[in-house]
C-alpha positions in Angstrom: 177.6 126.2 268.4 179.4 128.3 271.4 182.6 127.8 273.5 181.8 125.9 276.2 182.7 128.0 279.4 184.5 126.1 281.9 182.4 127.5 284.6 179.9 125.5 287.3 177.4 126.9 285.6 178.4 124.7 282.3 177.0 121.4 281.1 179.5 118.6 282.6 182.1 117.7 280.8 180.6 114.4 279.8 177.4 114.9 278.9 175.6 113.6 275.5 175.7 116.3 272.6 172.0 114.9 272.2 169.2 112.0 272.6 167.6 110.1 269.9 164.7 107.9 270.6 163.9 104.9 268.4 160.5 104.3 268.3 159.3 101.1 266.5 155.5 100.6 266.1 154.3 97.0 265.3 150.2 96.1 264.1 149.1 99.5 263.2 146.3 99.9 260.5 147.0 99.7 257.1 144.9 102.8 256.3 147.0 105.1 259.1 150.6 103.9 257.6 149.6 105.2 253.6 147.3 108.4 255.5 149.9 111.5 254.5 147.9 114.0 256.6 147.8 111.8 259.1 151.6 111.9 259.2 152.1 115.4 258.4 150.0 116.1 261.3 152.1 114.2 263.5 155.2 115.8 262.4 153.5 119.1 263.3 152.0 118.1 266.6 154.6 116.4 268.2 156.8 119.3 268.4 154.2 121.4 269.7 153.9 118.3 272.5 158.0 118.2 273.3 157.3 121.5 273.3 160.9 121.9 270.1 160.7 124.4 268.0 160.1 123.7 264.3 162.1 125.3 261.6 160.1 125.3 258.9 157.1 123.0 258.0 156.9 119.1 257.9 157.6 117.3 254.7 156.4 114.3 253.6 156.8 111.9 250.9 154.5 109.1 249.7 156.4 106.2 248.5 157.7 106.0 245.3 155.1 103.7 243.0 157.8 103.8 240.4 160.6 102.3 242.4 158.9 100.7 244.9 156.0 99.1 243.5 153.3 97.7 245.3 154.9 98.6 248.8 152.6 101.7 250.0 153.7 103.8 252.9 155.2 107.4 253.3 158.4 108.8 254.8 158.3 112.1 256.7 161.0 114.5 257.9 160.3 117.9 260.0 163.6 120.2 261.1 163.8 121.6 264.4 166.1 124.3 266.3 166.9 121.4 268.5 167.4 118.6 265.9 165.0 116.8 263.6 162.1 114.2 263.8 161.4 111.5 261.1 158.9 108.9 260.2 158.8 106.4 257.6 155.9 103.4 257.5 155.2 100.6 255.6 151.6 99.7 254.9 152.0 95.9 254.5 153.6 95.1 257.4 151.8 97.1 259.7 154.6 99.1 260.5 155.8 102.5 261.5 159.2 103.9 262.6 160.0 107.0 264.2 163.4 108.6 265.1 163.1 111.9 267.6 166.8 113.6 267.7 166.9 116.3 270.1 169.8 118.1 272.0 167.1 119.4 274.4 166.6 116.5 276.9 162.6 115.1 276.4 160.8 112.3 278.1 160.3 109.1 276.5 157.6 108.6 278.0 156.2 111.3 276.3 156.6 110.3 272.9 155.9 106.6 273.4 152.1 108.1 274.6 151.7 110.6 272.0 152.6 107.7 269.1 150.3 105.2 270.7 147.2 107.7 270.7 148.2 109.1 267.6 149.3 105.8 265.9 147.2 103.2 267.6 149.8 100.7 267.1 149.6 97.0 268.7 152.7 97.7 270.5 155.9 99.9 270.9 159.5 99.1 271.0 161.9 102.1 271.8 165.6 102.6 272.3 166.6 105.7 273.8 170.4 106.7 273.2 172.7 108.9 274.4 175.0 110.7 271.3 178.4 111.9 271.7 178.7 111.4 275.3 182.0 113.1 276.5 182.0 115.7 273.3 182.8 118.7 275.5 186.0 116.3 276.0 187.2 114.8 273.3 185.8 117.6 271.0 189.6 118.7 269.7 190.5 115.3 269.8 192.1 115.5 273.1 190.9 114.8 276.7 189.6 118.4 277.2 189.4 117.0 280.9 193.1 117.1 281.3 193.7 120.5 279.8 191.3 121.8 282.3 193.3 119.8 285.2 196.7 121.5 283.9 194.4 125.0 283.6 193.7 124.4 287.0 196.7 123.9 288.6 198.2 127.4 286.5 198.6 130.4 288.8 196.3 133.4 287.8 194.0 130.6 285.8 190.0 131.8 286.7 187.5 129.5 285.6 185.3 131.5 282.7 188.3 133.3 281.0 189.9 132.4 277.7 
């Protein structure tokens, strides 16, 4: 990652490092939570929607029959520049999860539509939350905040210099 300038032009001092949203999807079709294309071509799509850039392809992984026997479903995993997306689902209980990590703010809005007309579930719970808040702060372990106070106050000091 870069130096964060102290400049106006800079992210504030306390903002998130990134958002995650935690999408939960209750009463979807059994057929839709074992269908691997189905997922693969969410994985693919929904960057195209939050308009993130994808590093390589989607993978995706059917449940393990060995270990897990007699519990269908699939879990899914699909890098971005910006962060990564996931999915897992589980066939018997009607049930699909979805984590979108992103340090480019998206709407939640967004997703929550594009997972119900992809998905079709009965309903959506979602979390949205905020990850290290107040990095650019505490990022050396200090309160970067009262460095730049002390910078401030130094004669010759010009905000956007070393």
């Amino acid at each position: 990652m870069s130096e964060v300038l102290l400049t106006p032009e800079t992210k504030e001092l306390d903002a998130p490092w990134g958002y995650q949203l935690i999408v939960d999807c209750f009463g979807c079709d059994f057929e839709v939570c074992c269908d691997l294309n189905k997922g693969y071509e969410f994985l693919d799509k929904i960057c195209l929607e939050l308009k993130m850039t994808k590093q390589t392809q989607p993978y995706i992984f059917k449940t393990c029959e060995t270990t897990f026997p007699g519990r269908p479903g699939y879990s899914g995993w699909v890098p971005i520049i910006e962060s990564g997306i996931q999915i897992h689902t589980s066939a018997y209980n009607h049930f699909i999860s979805i984590d979108v990590y992103s340090c480019k703010k998206f709407e939640q809005s967004a997703v929550e539509e594009f997972v119900q007309a992809w998905f079709g579930p009965a309903y959506i719970e979602s979390v949205l939350l905020c990850r290290g808040q107040g990095v650019y702060q505490r990022r050396f372990g200090q309160n970067l905040v009262e460095k730049v106070e002390k910078l401030v106050g130094t004669p010759g000091f010009e905000p956007g210099t070393p």
